[in-house]
VOLO-541895 format. One record per residue: residue in three letters; x, y, z of N, C-alpha, C in turn. Coordinates in steps of 0.001 Angstrom, whole numbers, padded with zeros to 6 digits, always signed. Example, Ala and Ser with C-alpha at 12.3 -4.5 7.8 and 13.67 -1.06 7.14 Angstrom:
// VOLO-541895
ALA+013190-005690+007800+012300-004500+007800+013200-003300+007800;SER+012850-002250+007080+013670-001060+007140+012900+000030+007870;
***
This chain:
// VOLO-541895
UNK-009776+156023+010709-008359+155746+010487-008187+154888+009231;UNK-006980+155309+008588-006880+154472+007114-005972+153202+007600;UNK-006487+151881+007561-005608+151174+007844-004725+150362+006479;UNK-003260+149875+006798-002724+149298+005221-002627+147963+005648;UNK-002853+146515+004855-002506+145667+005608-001624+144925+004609;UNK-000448+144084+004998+000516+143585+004778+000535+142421+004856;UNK+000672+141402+004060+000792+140285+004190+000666+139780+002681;UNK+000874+138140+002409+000928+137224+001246-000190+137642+000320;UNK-000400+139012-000265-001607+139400-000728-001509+139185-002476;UNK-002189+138514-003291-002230+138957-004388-001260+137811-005382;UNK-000830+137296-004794-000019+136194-005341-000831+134332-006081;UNK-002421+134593-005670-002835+133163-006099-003087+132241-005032;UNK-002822+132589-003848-002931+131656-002641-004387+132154-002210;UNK-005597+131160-002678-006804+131350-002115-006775+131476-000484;UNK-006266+130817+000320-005807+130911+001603-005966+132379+002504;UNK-005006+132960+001231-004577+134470+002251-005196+134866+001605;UNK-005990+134680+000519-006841+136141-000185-008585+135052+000489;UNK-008653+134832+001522-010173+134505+002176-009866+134954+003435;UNK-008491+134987+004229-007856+135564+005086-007967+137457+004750;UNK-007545+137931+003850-007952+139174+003621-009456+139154+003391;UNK-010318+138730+002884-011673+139025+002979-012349+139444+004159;UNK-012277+138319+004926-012429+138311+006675-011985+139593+007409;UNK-010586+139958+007079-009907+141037+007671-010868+142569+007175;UNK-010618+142728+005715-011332+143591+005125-012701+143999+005687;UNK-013555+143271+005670-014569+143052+006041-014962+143529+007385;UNK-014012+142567+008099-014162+143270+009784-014332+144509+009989;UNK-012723+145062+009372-012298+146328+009744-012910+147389+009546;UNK-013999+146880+008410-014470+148111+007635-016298+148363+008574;UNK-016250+146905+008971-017574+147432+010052-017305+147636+011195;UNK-015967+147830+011170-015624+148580+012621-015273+150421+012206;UNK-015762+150744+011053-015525+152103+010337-013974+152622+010426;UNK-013108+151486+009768-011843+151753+009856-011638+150965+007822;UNK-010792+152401+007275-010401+152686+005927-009269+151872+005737;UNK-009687+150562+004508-008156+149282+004390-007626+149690+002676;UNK-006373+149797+002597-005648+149756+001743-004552+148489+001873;UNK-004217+147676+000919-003873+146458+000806-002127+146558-000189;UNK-001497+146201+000918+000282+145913+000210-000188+144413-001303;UNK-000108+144971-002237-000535+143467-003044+000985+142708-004181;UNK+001038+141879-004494+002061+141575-005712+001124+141543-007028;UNK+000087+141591-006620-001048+142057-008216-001996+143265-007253;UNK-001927+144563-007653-002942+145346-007149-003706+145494-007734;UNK-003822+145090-008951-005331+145200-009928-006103+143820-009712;UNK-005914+142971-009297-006244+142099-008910-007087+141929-007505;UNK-006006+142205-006407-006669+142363-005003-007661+143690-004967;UNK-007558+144959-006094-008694+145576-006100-009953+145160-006429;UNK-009358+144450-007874-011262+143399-008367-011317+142526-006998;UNK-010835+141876-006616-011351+140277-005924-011897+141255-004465;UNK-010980+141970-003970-011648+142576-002670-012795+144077-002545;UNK-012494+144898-003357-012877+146420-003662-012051+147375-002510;UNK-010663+147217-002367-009899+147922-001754-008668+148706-002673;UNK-008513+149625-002187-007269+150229-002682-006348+149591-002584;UNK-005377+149186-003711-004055+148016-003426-002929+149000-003909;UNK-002058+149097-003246-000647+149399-003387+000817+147989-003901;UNK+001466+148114-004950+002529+147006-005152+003560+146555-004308;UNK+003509+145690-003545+004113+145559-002059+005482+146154-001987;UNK+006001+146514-003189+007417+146479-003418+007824+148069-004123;UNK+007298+148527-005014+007505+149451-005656+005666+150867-004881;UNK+004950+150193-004466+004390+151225-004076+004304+151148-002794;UNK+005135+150849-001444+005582+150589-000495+005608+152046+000107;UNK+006771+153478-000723+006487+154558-000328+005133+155661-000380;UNK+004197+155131-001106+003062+155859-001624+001983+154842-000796;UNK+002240+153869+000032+001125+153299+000749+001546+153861+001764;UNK+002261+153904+002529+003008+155009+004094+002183+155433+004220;UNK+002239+156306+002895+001964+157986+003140+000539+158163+002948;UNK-000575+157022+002404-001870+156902+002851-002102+156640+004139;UNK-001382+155774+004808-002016+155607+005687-001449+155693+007213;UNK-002705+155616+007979-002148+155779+009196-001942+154980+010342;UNK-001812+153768+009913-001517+152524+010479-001111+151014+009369;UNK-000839+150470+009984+000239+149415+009023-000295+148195+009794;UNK-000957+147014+009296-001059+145718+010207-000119+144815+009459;UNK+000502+143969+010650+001055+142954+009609+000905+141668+010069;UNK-000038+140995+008635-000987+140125+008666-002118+139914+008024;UNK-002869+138930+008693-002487+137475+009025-001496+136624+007575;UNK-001729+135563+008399-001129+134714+007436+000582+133982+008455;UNK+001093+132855+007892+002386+132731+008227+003765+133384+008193;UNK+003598+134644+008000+004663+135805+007341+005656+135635+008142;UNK+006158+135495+009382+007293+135692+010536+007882+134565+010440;UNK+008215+133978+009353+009193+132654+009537+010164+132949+008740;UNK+011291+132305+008586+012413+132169+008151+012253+130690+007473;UNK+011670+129620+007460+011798+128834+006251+011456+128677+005192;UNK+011342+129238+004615+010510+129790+003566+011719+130451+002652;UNK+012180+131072+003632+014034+132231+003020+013747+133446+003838;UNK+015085+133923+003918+015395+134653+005114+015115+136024+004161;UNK+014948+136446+002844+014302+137319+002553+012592+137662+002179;UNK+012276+136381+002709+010605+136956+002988+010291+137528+004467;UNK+011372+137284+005524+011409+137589+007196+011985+139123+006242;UNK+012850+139124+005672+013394+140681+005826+012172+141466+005099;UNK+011162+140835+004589+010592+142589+003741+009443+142438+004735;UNK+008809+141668+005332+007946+141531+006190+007987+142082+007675;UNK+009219+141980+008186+010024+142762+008954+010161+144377+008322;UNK+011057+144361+007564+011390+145682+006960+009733+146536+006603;UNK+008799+146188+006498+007506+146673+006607+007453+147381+007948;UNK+007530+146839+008410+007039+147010+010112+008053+148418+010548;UNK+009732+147872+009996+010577+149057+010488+010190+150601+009910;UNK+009480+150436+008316+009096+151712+008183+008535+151808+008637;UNK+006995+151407+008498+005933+152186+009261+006501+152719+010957;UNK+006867+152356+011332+007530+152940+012985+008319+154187+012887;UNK+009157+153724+011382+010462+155065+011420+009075+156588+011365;UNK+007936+155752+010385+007330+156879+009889+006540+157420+010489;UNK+006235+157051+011890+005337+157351+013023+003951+156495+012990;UNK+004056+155894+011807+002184+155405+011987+002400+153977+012830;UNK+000942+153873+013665+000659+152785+014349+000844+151907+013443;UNK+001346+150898+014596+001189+149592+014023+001055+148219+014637;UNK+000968+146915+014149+000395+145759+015105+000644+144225+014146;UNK+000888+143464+014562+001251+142539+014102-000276+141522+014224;UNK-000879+140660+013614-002431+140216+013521-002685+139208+012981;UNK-003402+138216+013239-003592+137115+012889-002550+136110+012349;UNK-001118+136155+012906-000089+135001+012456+000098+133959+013177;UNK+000614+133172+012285+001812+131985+013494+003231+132647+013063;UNK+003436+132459+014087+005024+132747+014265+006249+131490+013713;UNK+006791+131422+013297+007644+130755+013069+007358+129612+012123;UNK+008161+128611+011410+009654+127925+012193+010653+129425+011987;UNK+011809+129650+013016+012197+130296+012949+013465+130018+013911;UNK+015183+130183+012965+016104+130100+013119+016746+130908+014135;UNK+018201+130988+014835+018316+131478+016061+017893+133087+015568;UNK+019250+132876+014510+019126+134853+014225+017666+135143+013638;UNK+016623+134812+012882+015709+134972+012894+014653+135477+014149;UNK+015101+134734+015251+014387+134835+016369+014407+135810+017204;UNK+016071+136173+016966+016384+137521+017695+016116+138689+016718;UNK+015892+138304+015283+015514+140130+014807+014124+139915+015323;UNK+013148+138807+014468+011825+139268+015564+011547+139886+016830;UNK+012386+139219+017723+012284+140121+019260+012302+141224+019220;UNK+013388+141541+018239+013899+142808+018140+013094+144132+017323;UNK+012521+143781+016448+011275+144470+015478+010350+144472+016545;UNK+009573+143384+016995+008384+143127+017355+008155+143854+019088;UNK+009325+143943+019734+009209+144819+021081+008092+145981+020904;UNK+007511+146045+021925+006444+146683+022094+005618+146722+020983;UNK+005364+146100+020352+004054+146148+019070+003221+145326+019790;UNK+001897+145717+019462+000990+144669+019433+000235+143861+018982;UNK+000496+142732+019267+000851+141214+019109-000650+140496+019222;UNK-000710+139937+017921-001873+138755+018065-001660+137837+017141;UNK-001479+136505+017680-001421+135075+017049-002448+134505+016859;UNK-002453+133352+015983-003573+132368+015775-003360+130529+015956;UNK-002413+130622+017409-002247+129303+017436-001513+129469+019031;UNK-002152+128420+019533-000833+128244+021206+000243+128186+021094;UNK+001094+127175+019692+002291+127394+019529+002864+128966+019657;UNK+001939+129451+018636+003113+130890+018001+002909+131856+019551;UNK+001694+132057+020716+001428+132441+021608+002940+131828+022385;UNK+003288+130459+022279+004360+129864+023512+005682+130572+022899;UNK+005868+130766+021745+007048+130790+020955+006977+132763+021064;UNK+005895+133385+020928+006399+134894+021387+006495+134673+023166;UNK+006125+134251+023741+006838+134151+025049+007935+133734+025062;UNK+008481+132971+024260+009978+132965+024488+011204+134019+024186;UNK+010500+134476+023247+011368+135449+022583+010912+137244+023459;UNK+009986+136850+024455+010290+138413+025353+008903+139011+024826;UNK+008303+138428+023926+006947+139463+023557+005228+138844+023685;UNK+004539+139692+024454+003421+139806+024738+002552+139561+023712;UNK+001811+138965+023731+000728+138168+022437-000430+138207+022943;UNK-001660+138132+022344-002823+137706+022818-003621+136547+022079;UNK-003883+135804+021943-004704+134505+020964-005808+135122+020347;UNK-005683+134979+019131-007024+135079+018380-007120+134027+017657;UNK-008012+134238+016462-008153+133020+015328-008289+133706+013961;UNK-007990+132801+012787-007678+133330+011415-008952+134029+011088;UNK-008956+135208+010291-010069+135977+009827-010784+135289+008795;UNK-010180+134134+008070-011071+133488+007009-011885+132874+007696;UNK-011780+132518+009153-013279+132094+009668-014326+132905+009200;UNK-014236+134444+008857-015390+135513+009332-015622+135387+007491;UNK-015329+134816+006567-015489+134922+005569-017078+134857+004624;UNK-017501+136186+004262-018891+135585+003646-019214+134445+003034;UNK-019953+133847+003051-020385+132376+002701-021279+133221+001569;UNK-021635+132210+000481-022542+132460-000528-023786+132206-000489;UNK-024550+132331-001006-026067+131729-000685-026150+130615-001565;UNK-025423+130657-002709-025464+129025-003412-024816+128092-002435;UNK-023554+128144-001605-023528+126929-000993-024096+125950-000265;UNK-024393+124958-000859-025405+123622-000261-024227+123262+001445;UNK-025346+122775+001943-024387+122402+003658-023782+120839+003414;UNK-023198+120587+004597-022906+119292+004235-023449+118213+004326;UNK-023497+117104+003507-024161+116048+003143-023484+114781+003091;UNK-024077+113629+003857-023271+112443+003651-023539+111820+002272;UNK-024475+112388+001557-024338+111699+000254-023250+112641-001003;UNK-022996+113573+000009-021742+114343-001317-020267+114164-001560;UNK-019421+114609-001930-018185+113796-002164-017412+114293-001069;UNK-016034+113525-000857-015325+113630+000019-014499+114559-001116;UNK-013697+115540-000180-013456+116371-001243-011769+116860-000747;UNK-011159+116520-001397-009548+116847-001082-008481+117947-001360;UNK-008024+118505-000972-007003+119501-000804-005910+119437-000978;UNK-004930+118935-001789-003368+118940-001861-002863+120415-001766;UNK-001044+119929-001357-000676+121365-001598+000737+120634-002526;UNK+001139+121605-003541+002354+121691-004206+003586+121239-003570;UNK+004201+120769-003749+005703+120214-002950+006086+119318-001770;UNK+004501+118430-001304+004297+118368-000239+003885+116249-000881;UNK+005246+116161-001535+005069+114638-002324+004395+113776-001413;UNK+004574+113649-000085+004917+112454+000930+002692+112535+001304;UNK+002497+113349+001449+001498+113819+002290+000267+113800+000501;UNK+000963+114412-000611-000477+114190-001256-000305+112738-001974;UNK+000976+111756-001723+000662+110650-001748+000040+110066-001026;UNK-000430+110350+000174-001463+109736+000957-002737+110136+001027;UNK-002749+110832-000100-004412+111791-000710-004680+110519-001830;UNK-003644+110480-002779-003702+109583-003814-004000+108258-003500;UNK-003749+107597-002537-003741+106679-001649-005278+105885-001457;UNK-006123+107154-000793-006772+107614+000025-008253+107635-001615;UNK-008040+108575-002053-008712+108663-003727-008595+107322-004089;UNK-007843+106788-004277-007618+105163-004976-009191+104621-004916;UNK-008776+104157-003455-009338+103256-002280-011269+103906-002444;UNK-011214+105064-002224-012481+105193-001719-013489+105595-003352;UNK-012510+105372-004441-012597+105501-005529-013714+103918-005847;UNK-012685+102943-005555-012878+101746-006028-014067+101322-004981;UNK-014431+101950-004213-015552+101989-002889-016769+102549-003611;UNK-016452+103001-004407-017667+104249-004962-018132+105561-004138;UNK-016897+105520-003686-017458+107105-002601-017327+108211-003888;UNK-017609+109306-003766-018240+110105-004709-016544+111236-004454;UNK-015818+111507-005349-014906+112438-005116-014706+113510-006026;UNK-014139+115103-005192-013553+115970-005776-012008+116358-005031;UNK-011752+117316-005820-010321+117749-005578-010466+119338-005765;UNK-009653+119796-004938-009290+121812-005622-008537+121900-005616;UNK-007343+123135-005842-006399+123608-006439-006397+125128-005711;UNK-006092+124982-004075-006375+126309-003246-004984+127226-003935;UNK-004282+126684-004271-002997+127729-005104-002754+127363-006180;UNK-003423+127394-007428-003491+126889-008426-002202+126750-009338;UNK-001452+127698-009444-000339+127112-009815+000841+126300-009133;UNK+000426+126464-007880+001188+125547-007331+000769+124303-007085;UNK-000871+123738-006479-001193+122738-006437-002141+122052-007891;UNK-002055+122636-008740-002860+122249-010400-002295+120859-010751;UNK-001218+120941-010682-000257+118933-011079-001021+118467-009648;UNK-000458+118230-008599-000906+117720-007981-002499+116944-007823;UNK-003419+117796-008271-004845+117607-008105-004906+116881-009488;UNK-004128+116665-010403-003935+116334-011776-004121+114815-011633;UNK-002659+114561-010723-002655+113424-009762-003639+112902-009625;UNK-004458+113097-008656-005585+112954-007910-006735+112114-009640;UNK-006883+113094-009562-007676+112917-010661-007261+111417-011940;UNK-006226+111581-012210-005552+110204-012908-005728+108919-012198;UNK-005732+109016-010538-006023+108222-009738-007504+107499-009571;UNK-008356+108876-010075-009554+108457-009127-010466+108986-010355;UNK-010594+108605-011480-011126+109358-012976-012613+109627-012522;UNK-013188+109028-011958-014524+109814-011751-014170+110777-010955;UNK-013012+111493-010017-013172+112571-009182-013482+114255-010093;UNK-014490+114412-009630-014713+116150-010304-013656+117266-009624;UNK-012757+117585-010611-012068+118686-010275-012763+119860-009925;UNK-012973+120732-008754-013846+121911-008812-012410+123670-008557;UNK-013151+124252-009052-012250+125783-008791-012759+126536-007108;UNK-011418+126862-007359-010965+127100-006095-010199+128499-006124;UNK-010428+129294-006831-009916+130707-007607-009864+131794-006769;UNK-010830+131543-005970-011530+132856-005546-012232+132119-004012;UNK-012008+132995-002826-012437+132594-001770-014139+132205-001950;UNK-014909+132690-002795-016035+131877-002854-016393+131259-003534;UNK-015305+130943-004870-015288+129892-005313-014444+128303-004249;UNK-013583+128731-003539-012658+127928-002662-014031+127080-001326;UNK-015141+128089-001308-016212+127931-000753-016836+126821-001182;UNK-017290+126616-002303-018598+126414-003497-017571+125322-003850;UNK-016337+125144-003293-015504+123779-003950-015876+122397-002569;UNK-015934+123204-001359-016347+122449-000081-017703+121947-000072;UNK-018679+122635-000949-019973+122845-000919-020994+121241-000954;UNK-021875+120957-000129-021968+119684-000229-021615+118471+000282;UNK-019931+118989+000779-019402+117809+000885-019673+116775+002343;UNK-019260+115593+001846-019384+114418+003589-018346+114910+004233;UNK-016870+115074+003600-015826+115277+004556-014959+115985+003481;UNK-013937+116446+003991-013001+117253+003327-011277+117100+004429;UNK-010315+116256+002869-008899+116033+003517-008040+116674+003092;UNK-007559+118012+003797-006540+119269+003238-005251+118997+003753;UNK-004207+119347+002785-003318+119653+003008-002951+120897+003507;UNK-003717+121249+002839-003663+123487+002977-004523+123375+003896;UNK-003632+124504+004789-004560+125062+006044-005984+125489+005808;UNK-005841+126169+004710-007272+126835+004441-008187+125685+003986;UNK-008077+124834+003462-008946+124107+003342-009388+123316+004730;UNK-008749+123490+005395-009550+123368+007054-010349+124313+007278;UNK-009734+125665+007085-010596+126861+007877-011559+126913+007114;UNK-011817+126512+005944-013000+126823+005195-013989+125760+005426;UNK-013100+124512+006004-014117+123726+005855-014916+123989+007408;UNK-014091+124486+008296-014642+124535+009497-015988+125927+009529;UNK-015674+127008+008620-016318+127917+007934-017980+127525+007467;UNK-017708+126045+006969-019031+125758+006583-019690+124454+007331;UNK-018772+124280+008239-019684+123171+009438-018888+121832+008607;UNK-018525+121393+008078-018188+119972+006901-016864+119752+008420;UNK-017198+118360+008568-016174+117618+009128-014787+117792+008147;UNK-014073+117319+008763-012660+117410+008378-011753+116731+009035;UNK-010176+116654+008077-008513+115859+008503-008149+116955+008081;UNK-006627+117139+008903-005745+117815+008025-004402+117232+008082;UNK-003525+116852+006952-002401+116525+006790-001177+117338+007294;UNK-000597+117345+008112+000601+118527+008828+001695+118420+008289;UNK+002074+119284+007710+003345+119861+006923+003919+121014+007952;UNK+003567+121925+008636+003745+122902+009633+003007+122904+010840;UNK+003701+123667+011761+003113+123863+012971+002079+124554+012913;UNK+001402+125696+011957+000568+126238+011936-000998+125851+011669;UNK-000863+124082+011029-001310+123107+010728-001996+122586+011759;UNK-000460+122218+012151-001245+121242+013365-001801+122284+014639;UNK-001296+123462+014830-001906+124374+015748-003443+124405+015369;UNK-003802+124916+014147-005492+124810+013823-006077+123655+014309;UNK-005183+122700+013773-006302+121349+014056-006576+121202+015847;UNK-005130+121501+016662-005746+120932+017823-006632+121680+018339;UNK-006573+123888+017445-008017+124079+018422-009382+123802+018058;UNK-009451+123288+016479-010658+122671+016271-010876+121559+016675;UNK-010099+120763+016953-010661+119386+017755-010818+118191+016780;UNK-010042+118210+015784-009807+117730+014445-008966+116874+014335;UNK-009182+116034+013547-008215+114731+013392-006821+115495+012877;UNK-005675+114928+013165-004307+115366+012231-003622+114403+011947;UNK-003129+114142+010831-001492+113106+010484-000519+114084+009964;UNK+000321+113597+010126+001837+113638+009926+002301+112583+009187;UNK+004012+113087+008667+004513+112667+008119+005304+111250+009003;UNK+005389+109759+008730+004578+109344+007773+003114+109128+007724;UNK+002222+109115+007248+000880+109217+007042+000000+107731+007494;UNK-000208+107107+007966-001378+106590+008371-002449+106343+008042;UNK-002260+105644+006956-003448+105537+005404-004205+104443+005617;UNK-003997+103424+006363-005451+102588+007095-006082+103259+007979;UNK-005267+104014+009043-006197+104929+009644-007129+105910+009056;UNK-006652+106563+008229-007109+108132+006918-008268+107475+006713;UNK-008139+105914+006148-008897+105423+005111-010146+105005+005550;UNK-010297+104478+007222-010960+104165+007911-012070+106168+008571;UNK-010854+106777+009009-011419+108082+009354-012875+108323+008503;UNK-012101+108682+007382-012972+108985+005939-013826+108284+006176;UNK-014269+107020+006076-015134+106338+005614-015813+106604+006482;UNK-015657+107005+007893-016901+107307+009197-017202+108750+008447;UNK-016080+109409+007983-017000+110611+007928-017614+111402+009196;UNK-016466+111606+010909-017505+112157+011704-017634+113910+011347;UNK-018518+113679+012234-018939+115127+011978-017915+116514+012599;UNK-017851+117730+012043-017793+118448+012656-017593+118701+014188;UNK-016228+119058+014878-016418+119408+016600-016890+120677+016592;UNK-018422+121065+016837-019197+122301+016325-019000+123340+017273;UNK-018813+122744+019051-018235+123634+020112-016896+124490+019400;UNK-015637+123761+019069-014967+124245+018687-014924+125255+017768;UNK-015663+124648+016362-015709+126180+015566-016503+126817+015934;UNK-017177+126839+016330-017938+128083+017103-016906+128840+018101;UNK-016368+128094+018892-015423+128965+019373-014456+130061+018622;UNK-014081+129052+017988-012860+130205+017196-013604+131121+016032;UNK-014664+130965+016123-015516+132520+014909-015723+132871+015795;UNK-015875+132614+016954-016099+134079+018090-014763+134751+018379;UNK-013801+133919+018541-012863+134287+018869-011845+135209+017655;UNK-012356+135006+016139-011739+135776+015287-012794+137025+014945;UNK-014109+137489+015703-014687+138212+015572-013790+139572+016943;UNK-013732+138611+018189-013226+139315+018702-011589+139813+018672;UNK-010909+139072+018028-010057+139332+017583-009688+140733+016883;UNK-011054+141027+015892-010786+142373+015211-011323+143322+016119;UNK-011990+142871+017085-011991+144210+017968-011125+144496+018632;UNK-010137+143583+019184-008739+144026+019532-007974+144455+018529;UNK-008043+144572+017580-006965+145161+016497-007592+146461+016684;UNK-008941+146738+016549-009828+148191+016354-009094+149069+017367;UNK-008939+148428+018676-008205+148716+019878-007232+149138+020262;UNK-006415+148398+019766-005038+148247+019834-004746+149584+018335;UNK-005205+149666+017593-005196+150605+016509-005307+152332+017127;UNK-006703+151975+017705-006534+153042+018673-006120+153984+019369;UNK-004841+153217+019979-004006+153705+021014-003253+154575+020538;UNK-002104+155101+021045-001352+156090+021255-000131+155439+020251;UNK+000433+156095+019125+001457+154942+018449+002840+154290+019210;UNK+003160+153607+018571+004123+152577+019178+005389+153225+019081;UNK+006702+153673+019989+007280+153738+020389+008473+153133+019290;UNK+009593+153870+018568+010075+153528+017810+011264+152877+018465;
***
């Protein structure tokens, strides 16, 4: 079966393009054919080796490859963000149905999401099948009338490199900002100062580079010995964790990656999808306001890894794609 998958593809967000790796990857050793909705398709062809379609203008010529439509992973089903990223993400889903091909919704969190938001989801999402990556978005499709099953993000399943060194308490603590998120990477800056003037050893990445590049700029003005590392490419986003004692993200993915390579970790919560990861890894979290004697103290223990936990959830995003294989399977969905 040719599958197409849909989601934040191609835009610069290391995040969702280590999230498509994982996916890719799966699907394809489950002997199922991926073609990719992208906003750069020459791009998601080099970085992945998949056929990419332009999410927007080759929308009718990806259909008609394929014979199933996933939509996912990633945070796609929200409405804060703007109520026209719910409509083309949605409006995905309504073709593929008008057009008969299977389809399934895969690896998201659901929401934040406004009343009328909530009711077109119900309303799209009836009888599809449904897989989240958090208890929230699992409690929140029970409210809204639809059947879910829990999985975990596919960038768990992400190839690791053979250059990456494991983690080390003599390597740097290594930080994650995200773009727009003033309150939270002031308590990175904070945090860099302090463990700067400590002599702890620091880096910074740039998981969406044009969006978080000032930010880590920041960082860096703060903390002049911190080594900026690239973060371009899911195994470069790898090889940026590489080494490290601990790692403090703003970006989700810089959790999942770090949980990816065993490296203890914080994560700063800006979303529910945030703090959903952290509580099933078993992971420290702050919120807004931030808690920077605590952070500062965390860090400096440096604990380790909750290793039960990620182990759990790479099993659980392995099995995950066998329920998609599954659920792909079946008989199509009911328009």
């Amino acid at each position: 079966m040719r599958v197409l998958l849909s989601g934040y593809y191609g835009s610069g967000n290391v995040g969702d393009e280590a999230l498509l790796a994982g996916l890719v990857a799966g699907l394809r050793a489950r002997g199922l054919g991926v073609a990719v909705l992208s906003a750069d398709p020459g791009a998601t062809s080099r970085m992945h080796g998949v056929r990419a379609f332009h999410r927007l203008a080759g929308l009718g010529p990806a259909l008609a490859w394929a014979g199933a439509v996933v939509s996912g992973g990633g945070g796609l089903l929200q409405d804060a963000t703007s109520a026209r990223s719910l409509d083309y993400y949605l409006g995905v889903l309504r073709l593929a149905r008008a057009s008969g091909r299977r389809v399934a919704v895969y690896g998201q969190s659901l929401g934040p999401l406004g009343p009328a938001g909530r009711a077109r989801v119900a309303r799209v999402l009836a009888g599809v099948p449904l897989a989240v990556r958090d208890e929230e978005s699992l409690a929140l499709a029970g409210e809204l009338g639809l059947a879910g099953v829990l999985v975990a993000d596919p960038a768990l399943l992400v190839e690791v490199p053979h250059d990456v060194a494991p983690p080390s308490r003599d390597g740097p603590v290594v930080l994650v900002p995200r773009g727009g998120q003033d309150a939270l990477n002031s308590a990175l800056e904070s945090l860099a100062l302090q463990l700067s003037e400590d002599g702890v050893p620091l880096a910074a990445a740039a998981f969406h580079p044009r969006q978080d590049a000032p930010a880590v700029a920041r960082l860096a003005h703060m903390a002049p010995t911190l080594e900026v590392r690239d973060a371009s490419t899911p195994a470069a986003a790898l090889r940026a964790l590489s080494g490290a004692r601990y790692v403090v993200s703003v970006r989700l993915h810089g959790c999942i990656l770090a949980a990816r390579l065993g490296v203890g970790f914080a994560g700063l919560s800006y979303d529910p999808k945030v703090r959903g990861f952290l509580s099933q890894a078993v992971a420290p979290a702050f919120q807004r306001p931030v808690d920077e004697r605590a952070l500062l103290n965390l860090v400096r223990s440096a604990p380790p890894i909750a290793e039960h936990a990620a182990l759990h959830l790479t099993r659980l995003a392995d099995e995950g794609l066998d329920w998609l294989a599954a659920a792909l399977a079946r008989r199509r969905v009911p328009r």
